[in-house]
C-alpha positions in Angstrom: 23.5 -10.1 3.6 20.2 -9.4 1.2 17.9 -6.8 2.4 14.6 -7.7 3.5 13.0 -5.5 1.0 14.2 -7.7 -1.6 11.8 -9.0 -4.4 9.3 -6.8 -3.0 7.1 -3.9 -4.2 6.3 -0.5 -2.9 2.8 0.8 -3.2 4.1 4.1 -4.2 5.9 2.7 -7.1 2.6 0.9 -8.1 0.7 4.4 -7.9 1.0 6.1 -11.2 1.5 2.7 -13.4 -0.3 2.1 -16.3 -2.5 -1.1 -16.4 -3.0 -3.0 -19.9 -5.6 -5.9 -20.7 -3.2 -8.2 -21.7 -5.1 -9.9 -24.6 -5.4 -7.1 -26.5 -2.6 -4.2 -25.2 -5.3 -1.9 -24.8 -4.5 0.6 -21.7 -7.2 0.3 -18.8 -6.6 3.3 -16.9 -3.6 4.1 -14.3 -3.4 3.0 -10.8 -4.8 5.9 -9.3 -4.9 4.3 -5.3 -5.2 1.0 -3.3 -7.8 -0.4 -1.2 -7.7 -2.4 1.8 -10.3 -4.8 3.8 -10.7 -3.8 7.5 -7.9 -6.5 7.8 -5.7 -4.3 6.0 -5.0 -7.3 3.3 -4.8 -5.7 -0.2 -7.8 -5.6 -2.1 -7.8 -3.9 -5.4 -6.6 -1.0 -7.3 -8.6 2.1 -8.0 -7.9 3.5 -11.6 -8.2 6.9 -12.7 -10.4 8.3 -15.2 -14.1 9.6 -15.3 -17.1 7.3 -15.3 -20.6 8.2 -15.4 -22.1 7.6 -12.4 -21.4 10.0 -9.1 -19.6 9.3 -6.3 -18.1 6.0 -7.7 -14.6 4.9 -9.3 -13.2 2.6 -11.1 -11.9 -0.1 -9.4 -9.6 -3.7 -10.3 -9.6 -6.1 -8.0 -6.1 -8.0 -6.6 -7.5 -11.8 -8.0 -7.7 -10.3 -11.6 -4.5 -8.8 -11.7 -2.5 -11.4 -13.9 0.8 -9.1 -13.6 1.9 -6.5 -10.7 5.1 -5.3 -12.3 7.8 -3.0 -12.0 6.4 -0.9 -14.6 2.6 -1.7 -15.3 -0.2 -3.9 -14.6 -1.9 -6.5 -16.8 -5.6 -8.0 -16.2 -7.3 -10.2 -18.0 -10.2 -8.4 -19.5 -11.9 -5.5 -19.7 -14.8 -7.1 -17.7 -12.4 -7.0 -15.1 -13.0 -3.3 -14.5 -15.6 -2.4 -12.2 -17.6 0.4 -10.8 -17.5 0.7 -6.9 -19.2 3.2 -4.4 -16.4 5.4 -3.3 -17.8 5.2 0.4 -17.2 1.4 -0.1 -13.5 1.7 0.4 -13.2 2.2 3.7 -9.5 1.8 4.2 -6.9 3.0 0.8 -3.4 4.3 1.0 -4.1 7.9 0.2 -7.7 8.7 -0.1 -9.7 6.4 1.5 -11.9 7.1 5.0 -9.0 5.6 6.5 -6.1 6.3 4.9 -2.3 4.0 5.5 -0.2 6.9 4.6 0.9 9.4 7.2 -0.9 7.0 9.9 1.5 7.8 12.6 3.1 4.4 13.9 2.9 4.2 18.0 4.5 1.3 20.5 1.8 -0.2 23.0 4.3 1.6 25.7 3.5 5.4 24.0 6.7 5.8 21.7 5.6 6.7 18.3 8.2 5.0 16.2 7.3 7.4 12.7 4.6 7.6 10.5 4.0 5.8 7.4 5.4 6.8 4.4 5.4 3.7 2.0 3.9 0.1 2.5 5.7 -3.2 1.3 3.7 -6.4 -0.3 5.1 -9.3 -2.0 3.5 -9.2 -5.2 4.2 -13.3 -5.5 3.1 -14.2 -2.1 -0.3 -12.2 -1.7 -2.2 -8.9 -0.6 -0.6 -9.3 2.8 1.1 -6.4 4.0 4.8 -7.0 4.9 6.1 -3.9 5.9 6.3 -0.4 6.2 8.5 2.3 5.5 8.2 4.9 8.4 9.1 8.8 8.0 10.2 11.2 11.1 10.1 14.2 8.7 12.1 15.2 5.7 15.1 16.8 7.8 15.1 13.4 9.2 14.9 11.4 6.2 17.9 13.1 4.7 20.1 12.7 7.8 19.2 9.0 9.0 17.2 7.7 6.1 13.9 5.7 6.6 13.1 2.9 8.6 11.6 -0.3 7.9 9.1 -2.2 10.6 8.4 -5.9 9.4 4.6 -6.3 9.4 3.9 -9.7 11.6 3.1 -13.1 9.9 0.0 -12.6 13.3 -1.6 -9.9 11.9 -3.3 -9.8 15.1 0.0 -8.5 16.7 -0.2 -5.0 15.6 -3.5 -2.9 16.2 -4.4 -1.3 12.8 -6.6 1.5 14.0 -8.4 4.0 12.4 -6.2 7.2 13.8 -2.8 4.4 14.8 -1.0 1.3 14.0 -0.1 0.1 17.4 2.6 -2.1 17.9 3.8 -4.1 20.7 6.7 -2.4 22.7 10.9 -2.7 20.4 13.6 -0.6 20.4 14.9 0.8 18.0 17.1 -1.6 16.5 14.0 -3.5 15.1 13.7 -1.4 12.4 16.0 -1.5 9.8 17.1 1.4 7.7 16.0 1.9 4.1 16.7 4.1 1.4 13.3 6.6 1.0 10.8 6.3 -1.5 10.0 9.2 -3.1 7.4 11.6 -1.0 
Protein backbone atom coordinates (compact mmCIF):
# COMPACT_ATOMS: atom_id res chain seq x y z
CA UNK A 1 0.00 0.00 0.00
CA UNK A 2 1.83 3.61 -0.85
CA UNK A 3 1.89 6.06 1.87
CA UNK A 4 -0.05 9.15 1.50
CA UNK A 5 2.94 11.26 1.98
CA UNK A 6 4.21 10.04 -1.24
CA UNK A 7 5.55 12.45 -3.94
CA UNK A 8 5.11 15.15 -1.48
CA UNK A 9 7.30 17.80 0.25
CA UNK A 10 7.82 18.86 3.78
CA UNK A 11 8.17 22.51 4.49
CA UNK A 12 10.92 21.77 6.82
CA UNK A 13 12.91 20.15 4.27
CA UNK A 14 12.36 23.23 2.01
CA UNK A 15 13.73 25.58 4.93
CA UNK A 16 17.40 25.80 4.66
CA UNK A 17 17.61 25.06 0.60
CA UNK A 18 19.51 27.08 -1.46
CA UNK A 19 17.57 28.81 -4.38
CA UNK A 20 19.54 29.36 -7.84
CA UNK A 21 18.34 31.67 -10.89
CA UNK A 22 18.28 29.05 -13.24
CA UNK A 23 19.60 31.02 -16.35
CA UNK A 24 22.63 31.83 -15.00
CA UNK A 25 23.42 29.31 -11.67
CA UNK A 26 23.89 32.25 -9.63
CA UNK A 27 22.67 31.49 -5.85
CA UNK A 28 19.64 33.89 -4.70
CA UNK A 29 19.66 33.44 -1.15
CA UNK A 30 18.30 30.38 1.08
CA UNK A 31 14.81 29.69 1.97
CA UNK A 32 14.79 31.26 5.20
CA UNK A 33 10.59 30.77 5.85
CA UNK A 34 7.17 30.50 4.10
CA UNK A 35 4.28 32.61 3.87
CA UNK A 36 0.74 31.96 3.71
CA UNK A 37 -2.60 34.05 2.60
CA UNK A 38 -5.25 34.24 5.38
CA UNK A 39 -6.49 31.03 3.40
CA UNK A 40 -3.49 29.37 4.41
CA UNK A 41 -2.62 28.51 0.58
CA UNK A 42 1.16 28.87 0.10
CA UNK A 43 2.39 32.09 -1.06
CA UNK A 44 6.01 32.61 -1.28
CA UNK A 45 9.32 31.97 0.19
CA UNK A 46 11.24 34.40 2.36
CA UNK A 47 15.02 34.21 1.70
CA UNK A 48 17.69 35.13 3.96
CA UNK A 49 20.18 37.67 3.71
CA UNK A 50 20.38 41.51 4.55
CA UNK A 51 18.68 44.17 2.44
CA UNK A 52 18.75 47.76 2.92
CA UNK A 53 15.66 48.83 3.94
CA UNK A 54 14.24 48.18 7.70
CA UNK A 55 11.81 46.05 8.74
CA UNK A 56 11.48 44.28 5.28
CA UNK A 57 12.81 40.80 3.71
CA UNK A 58 13.32 39.29 0.89
CA UNK A 59 10.68 37.53 -0.45
CA UNK A 60 10.04 34.84 -3.77
CA UNK A 61 6.81 34.34 -4.67
CA UNK A 62 5.22 30.51 -5.34
CA UNK A 63 4.29 31.58 -9.35
CA UNK A 64 7.99 32.29 -10.02
CA UNK A 65 9.38 29.33 -8.64
CA UNK A 66 10.21 27.20 -11.81
CA UNK A 67 11.62 24.20 -9.56
CA UNK A 68 10.64 23.18 -5.67
CA UNK A 69 13.15 20.38 -5.36
CA UNK A 70 14.45 18.00 -3.09
CA UNK A 71 17.53 19.92 -2.77
CA UNK A 72 17.07 23.56 -4.03
CA UNK A 73 15.00 26.02 -5.66
CA UNK A 74 15.23 27.53 -9.14
CA UNK A 75 13.41 30.93 -10.27
CA UNK A 76 13.49 32.55 -13.24
CA UNK A 77 15.26 35.72 -12.69
CA UNK A 78 16.72 37.88 -10.46
CA UNK A 79 13.79 40.26 -10.91
CA UNK A 80 11.98 37.65 -9.27
CA UNK A 81 13.25 38.71 -5.84
CA UNK A 82 11.38 41.11 -4.01
CA UNK A 83 11.35 43.39 -1.05
CA UNK A 84 8.23 42.93 1.21
CA UNK A 85 7.16 44.63 4.58
CA UNK A 86 7.68 42.04 7.15
CA UNK A 87 4.33 43.13 8.88
CA UNK A 88 2.89 42.06 5.43
CA UNK A 89 3.09 38.42 6.17
CA UNK A 90 0.65 37.84 8.34
CA UNK A 91 0.61 34.10 8.43
CA UNK A 92 4.44 31.99 7.84
CA UNK A 93 5.54 28.68 9.25
CA UNK A 94 7.92 29.95 11.90
CA UNK A 95 8.07 33.63 12.17
CA UNK A 96 5.16 35.17 10.99
CA UNK A 97 2.21 37.03 13.25
CA UNK A 98 0.61 33.87 12.91
CA UNK A 99 2.76 31.23 12.88
CA UNK A 100 1.64 27.09 11.44
CA UNK A 101 4.28 25.55 13.56
CA UNK A 102 3.49 24.49 17.17
CA UNK A 103 -0.34 25.72 16.39
CA UNK A 104 -1.79 23.15 18.62
CA UNK A 105 -4.41 21.08 16.56
CA UNK A 106 -7.96 20.78 18.45
CA UNK A 107 -11.30 18.62 17.43
CA UNK A 108 -14.64 20.86 17.28
CA UNK A 109 -15.58 18.36 20.42
CA UNK A 110 -12.32 19.80 22.67
CA UNK A 111 -9.71 16.92 22.00
CA UNK A 112 -6.53 18.45 20.89
CA UNK A 113 -5.23 15.87 18.54
CA UNK A 114 -1.19 17.44 18.67
CA UNK A 115 0.32 20.26 17.54
CA UNK A 116 1.94 20.97 14.36
CA UNK A 117 5.17 19.98 13.71
CA UNK A 118 5.65 19.86 9.81
CA UNK A 119 3.20 20.76 6.94
CA UNK A 120 2.75 18.66 3.64
CA UNK A 121 2.24 20.46 -0.05
CA UNK A 122 2.37 18.84 -3.36
CA UNK A 123 4.85 20.77 -5.06
CA UNK A 124 3.11 19.50 -8.64
CA UNK A 125 -0.35 20.17 -7.67
CA UNK A 126 -0.18 23.78 -5.93
CA UNK A 127 0.27 25.91 -2.74
CA UNK A 128 -2.58 23.98 -1.15
CA UNK A 129 -1.83 22.60 2.00
CA UNK A 130 -2.36 18.71 2.22
CA UNK A 131 -1.42 17.75 5.46
CA UNK A 132 0.10 18.03 8.57
CA UNK A 133 2.42 16.27 10.66
CA UNK A 134 1.33 16.58 14.33
CA UNK A 135 3.71 16.25 17.50
CA UNK A 136 2.55 15.21 21.28
CA UNK A 137 6.06 15.95 22.55
CA UNK A 138 9.47 14.33 21.93
CA UNK A 139 8.94 11.38 24.61
CA UNK A 140 5.97 10.81 22.42
CA UNK A 141 7.52 11.05 19.14
CA UNK A 142 10.11 8.49 19.95
CA UNK A 143 7.60 5.95 21.43
CA UNK A 144 4.57 6.28 18.85
CA UNK A 145 6.08 8.29 16.08
CA UNK A 146 4.12 11.25 14.42
CA UNK A 147 0.84 11.52 13.08
CA UNK A 148 -0.39 12.66 9.90
CA UNK A 149 -4.05 14.56 9.53
CA UNK A 150 -5.05 14.89 5.79
CA UNK A 151 -5.87 18.60 5.16
CA UNK A 152 -9.54 18.65 3.41
CA UNK A 153 -10.00 19.13 -0.41
CA UNK A 154 -13.03 21.95 1.53
CA UNK A 155 -10.77 24.04 3.04
CA UNK A 156 -13.61 25.36 4.72
CA UNK A 157 -13.81 22.11 6.81
CA UNK A 158 -11.15 22.93 9.22
CA UNK A 159 -11.08 26.41 11.08
CA UNK A 160 -7.53 27.81 10.66
CA UNK A 161 -7.43 30.21 13.50
CA UNK A 162 -5.07 32.50 14.71
CA UNK A 163 -4.28 30.59 18.27
CA UNK A 164 -6.01 26.78 16.63
CA UNK A 165 -6.63 24.67 13.68
CA UNK A 166 -10.02 23.29 14.54
CA UNK A 167 -11.12 20.28 13.10
CA UNK A 168 -14.39 18.54 12.93
CA UNK A 169 -14.72 15.73 15.55
CA UNK A 170 -12.30 11.77 14.40
CA UNK A 171 -10.84 9.35 16.29
CA UNK A 172 -7.91 8.52 16.34
CA UNK A 173 -7.56 6.18 13.62
CA UNK A 174 -7.79 9.13 11.08
CA UNK A 175 -4.51 9.94 11.43
CA UNK A 176 -1.95 7.94 10.12
CA UNK A 177 1.39 7.40 11.56
CA UNK A 178 4.55 8.92 10.08
CA UNK A 179 8.10 8.83 10.52
CA UNK A 180 9.20 12.48 12.18
CA UNK A 181 10.80 15.19 10.47
CA UNK A 182 13.49 16.51 12.05
CA UNK A 183 12.54 19.17 15.11
Amino acid sequence: MPNSTDGMLKLQQIIGLPVYIAHSGAHAGKVRDVWFDEHWMLQGFVLDGWNWKPRTVCTVLWEDVLVCGADCLFIGSKEAIGLRRLSSLQRSFLNGCVRLKDLPVVTAEGKQLGRVSDVYFNPIMGTQVVGYELTDGFLSDLMDGRRWLRAPRDPDVFLLGEDAIVVPPLDESALERVAASDP
